[in-house]
C-alpha positions, 0 to 999 in steps of 0.5 A: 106754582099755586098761590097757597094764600088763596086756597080755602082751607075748608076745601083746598080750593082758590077762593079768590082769598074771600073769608066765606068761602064761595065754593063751600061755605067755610068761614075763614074766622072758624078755627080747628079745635085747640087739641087739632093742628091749625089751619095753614100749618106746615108739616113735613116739610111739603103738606099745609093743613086745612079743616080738621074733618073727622076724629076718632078714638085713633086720631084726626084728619084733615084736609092738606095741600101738598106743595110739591104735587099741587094736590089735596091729599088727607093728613092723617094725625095719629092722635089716641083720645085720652092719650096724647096731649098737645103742648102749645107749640104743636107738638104731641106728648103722651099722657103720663102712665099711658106711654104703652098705649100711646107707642104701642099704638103709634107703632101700629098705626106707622106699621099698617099705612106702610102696608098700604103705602106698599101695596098694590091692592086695587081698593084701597085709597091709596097711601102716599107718604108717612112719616114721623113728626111733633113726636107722632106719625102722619100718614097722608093719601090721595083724596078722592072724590066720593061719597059712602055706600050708606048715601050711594044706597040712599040716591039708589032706592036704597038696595041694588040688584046681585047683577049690579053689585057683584062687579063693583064688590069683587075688587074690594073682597080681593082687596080686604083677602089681601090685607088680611094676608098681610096680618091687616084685620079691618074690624070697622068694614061697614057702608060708612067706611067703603066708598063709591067714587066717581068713577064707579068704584068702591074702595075701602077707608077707616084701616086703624089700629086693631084697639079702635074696633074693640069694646071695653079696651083703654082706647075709645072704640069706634064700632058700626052696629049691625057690621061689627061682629061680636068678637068686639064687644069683649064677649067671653075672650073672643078675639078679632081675626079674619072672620071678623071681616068676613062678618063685617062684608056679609052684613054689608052685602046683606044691606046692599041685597036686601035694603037692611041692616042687620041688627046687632051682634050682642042683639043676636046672641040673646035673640036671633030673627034674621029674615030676608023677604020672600021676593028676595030669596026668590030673586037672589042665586041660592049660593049668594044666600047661602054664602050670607047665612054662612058668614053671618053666624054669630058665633065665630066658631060658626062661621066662615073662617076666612075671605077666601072661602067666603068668595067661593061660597059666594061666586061659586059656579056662577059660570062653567069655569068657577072654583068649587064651592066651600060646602055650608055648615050645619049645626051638630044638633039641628033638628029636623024642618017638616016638609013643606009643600006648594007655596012661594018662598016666605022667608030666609032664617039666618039665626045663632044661638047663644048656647052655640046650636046654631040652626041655620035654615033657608026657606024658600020653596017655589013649586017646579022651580029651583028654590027647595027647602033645605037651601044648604042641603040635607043630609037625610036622603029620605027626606029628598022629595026628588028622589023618584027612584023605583024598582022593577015591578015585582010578579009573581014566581013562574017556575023555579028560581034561576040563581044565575039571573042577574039582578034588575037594575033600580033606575033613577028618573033624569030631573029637569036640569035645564034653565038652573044654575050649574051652581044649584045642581053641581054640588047637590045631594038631590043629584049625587046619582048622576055623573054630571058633566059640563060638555060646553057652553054656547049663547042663547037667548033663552037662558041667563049667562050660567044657566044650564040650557041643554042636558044630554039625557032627557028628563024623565028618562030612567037611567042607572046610577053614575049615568053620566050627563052631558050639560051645556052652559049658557053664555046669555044672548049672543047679542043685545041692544045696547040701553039708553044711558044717555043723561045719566051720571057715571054710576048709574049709567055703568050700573045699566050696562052692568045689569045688561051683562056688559063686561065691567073692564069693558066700559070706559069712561071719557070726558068730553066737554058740552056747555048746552047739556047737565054737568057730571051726566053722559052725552055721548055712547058708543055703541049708540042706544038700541045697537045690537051688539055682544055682551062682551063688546067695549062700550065707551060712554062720554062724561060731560066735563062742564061744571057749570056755574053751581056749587062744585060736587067734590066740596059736596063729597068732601063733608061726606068723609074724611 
């Protein structure tokens, strides 16, 4: 059993009983504001409450211990600025003529922490008690050690590559598809809201009643300019709904991607200029920027409706066994682009009227590559420089005219569809002539995992329409040398493998204990550096688990957030 005594109440750490705390600073004679619980105050029966650490228009939060798990957990008090007032023995009381608010908000709050409580989802911080208490509700969950996107970002040169975040984002896309399945919006999803842990993973913070994240309501609001989307600013009766979040995860992709936040939503409607630079429309897949220009749209009405069809826009393809793609939507008035010839790619417009004739479009033409104009498709079919198609020659008439003769065919020259993605091709109108197939797949050294490496029919040859195709799709090489991640910390070192093509259920993650070497850092891999082996092989890499004699990471994590 824990001496309690002893523990800091800054970082819930045995401190020896020192007043400045050694481990993180905290000076025992401070004191949590007077509408906050106190310091070493029993709730629950079970949870002793430390620092107040964060507070919004929702409520507070401290850091606790629990007594029954010898644990730190965080204790969230249900506490709506300007509606609840504390008596001096602790308790919560409304403030008179705003009982509504108060208990239609408490209400909510119990509801979705039982949500979370219940649910199994895999990047949610998990709730593992709530109850009723001094006349408000506490949910209380598991503190983990971790520090925002926005600082992770920060250490990592302030963007990561498509290979690199696609794995760490698919869980949490899941995650927020399955609350939204439970009637759950977010609404306040940004880099100041997910976490990366320790252990490599993201997870998602902030879950609060739906009054928090909109403007001009009777609850002080908390929204994140750049992620919130304009439904919450009390533009023209627009409601908040799952495209809410949907706009919320592209503009956080889209400042993971590219290295920006988008400008806010109200800034949008007047005057909209979204651009990403040439080097990364050039690098990212065709889908992934279509996916962003589709949930990115201003409008609601604009956008992509829900979770689940932003992950099919997004992941579309990527391999021979994806789910088909959910096509991008133009606007009903969209002028015709001039064609553009030679070149590289300039820019990427994602832009939204306040008139509600949006324009998307998506500049990025590359010469003899598979960036063309017209990234999501075009509906004028003379407008496709690809389309190569020629008649018989013509000759002058010898004889009379046999009305019996058939007809000749119009043939089609075959592209060259080896070295794209299967994405780019499958669902384009540039190849609609041709009946493409996938035969199999096969590893190659030559051709990125998804790439189309060998195509049936040659290109150049010219075919009938609905020619059938046979493609081949590429599973990457068959085997390759394992990097170096020796002395990097966990994230980054599984961000290497990551980028390599290592699979991310793959890579484990040891402790082994080595006082001659870098706390936090790797010290050992198996396989070792330069092995050739299969992308799809496990790799284990050992973490130092010596802590050394400086100031511990979790007190450092711990004043991140809440």
């Amino acid at each position: 059993m824990v001496n309690t005594e002893r523990l800091c109440p800054g970082c819930m750490n045995d401190n020896g009983g020192e007043k400045i705390c050694p481990i993180c600073g905290y000076n025992s004679a401070e004191h949590n504001g007077e509408d906050c619980l106190p310091t070493g105050m029993l709730v629950g029966n079970r949870y002793i409450t430390g620092q107040a650490k964060s507070r919004n228009g929702e409520g507070i939060s401290y850091i606790g211990w629990d007594n029954s798990n010898d644990s730190v957990v965080t204790l969230r008090e249900y506490f709506p600025a300007g509606f609840a007032v504390r008596n001096p023995d602790r308790t919560v009381r409304m403030v008179k003529g705003g009982e509504y608010t108060f208990n239609e908000g408490l209400m909510e709050f119990m509801d979705i922490n039982r949500q979370i409580k219940a649910s199994e989802l895999p990047s949610l911080i998990p709730v593992t008690d709530v109850f009723e208490e001094n006349g408000t509700v506490y949910a209380v969950s598991q503190r983990i050690s971790a520090i925002t996107l926005k600082e992770f970002l920060s250490r990592n040169g302030g963007s990561l590559k498509w290979e690199q975040a696609r794995p760490l984002f698919l869980p949490l896309i899941d995650t927020v598809k399955g609350m939204n399945d439970l009637g759950i919006i977010h609404g306040g999803i940004s880099t100041d809201t997910i976490l990366v842990g320790r252990d490599g993973k993201l997870r998602i913070s902030g879950y609060s009643v739906r009054k928090l994240r909109y403007a001009d309501n009777e609850l002080e609001c908390e929204l994140f300019p750049g992620f919130a989307a304009i439904e919450q600013y009390g533009t023209n009766d627009m409601h908040m709904d799952m495209y809410t979040d949907v706009y919320a995860l592209c503009a956080v992709l889209f400042n993971v991607l590219i290295g920006t936040v988008p400008a806010a939503a109200p800034d949008r409607l007047q005057n909209d200029s979204m651009s990403i630079p040439a080097k990364f429309a050039e690098e990212l897949p065709r889908h992934v920027l279509a996916a962003l220009a589709n949930g990115l749209q201003v409008l609601p009405e604009n956008r992509t409706q829900d979770i689940e069809s932003f992950k099919n826009e997004l992941v579309y393809a990527e391999t021979a066994d994806s789910a088909p793609a959910v096509p991008a939507r133009k606007a009903a008035a969209e002028p015709e682009k001039p064609r553009k010839s030679g070149g590289t790619a300039k820019y990427v417009i994602i832009s939204s009227a306040c008139t509600a004739v949006v324009f998307i479009a998506i500049v990025a033409i590359l010469a003899f590559t598979v960036f063309r104009e017209g990234i999501f498709g075009n509906d004028d079919s003379s407008e496709q420089s690809s389309d190569t198609s020629i008649s018989a020659p013509s000759v002058d008439q010898i004889g009379t005219i046999d009305s019996g003769a058939e007809e000749s065919a119009v043939l089609y020259n075959v592209p060259q569809l080896v070295g794209k993605y299967y994405a780019e091709v499958e669902d384009n109108e540039e190849y609609e002539k041709f009946e493409l197939v996938i035969k199999g797949s096969e590893y190659s050294d030559k051709y990125q995992r998804g790439q189309i490496c060998a195509q049936s029919v040659a290109e150049g040859t010219g075919v009938v329409r609905d020619t059938k195709i046979e493609l081949t799709i590429s599973l990457g090489p068959k085997e390759i040398k394992i990097a170096n991640v020796m002395g990097l910390d966990e994230i980054n070192a599984k961000l290497e493998l990551l980028k390599q093509g290592f699979l991310y259920d793959n890579i484990e993650v040891l402790e082994k204990f080595d006082a001659d070497h870098e706390p936090g850092t790797v010290i050992e891999q198996e396989p070792k550096y330069g092995t050739q082996v299969n992308p799809n092989s496990a790799v284990k890499i050992y973490i130092n688990s010596y802590e050394g004699t400086s100031e511990s990471e979790d007190s450092v994590f711990d004043d991140l957030f809440y």
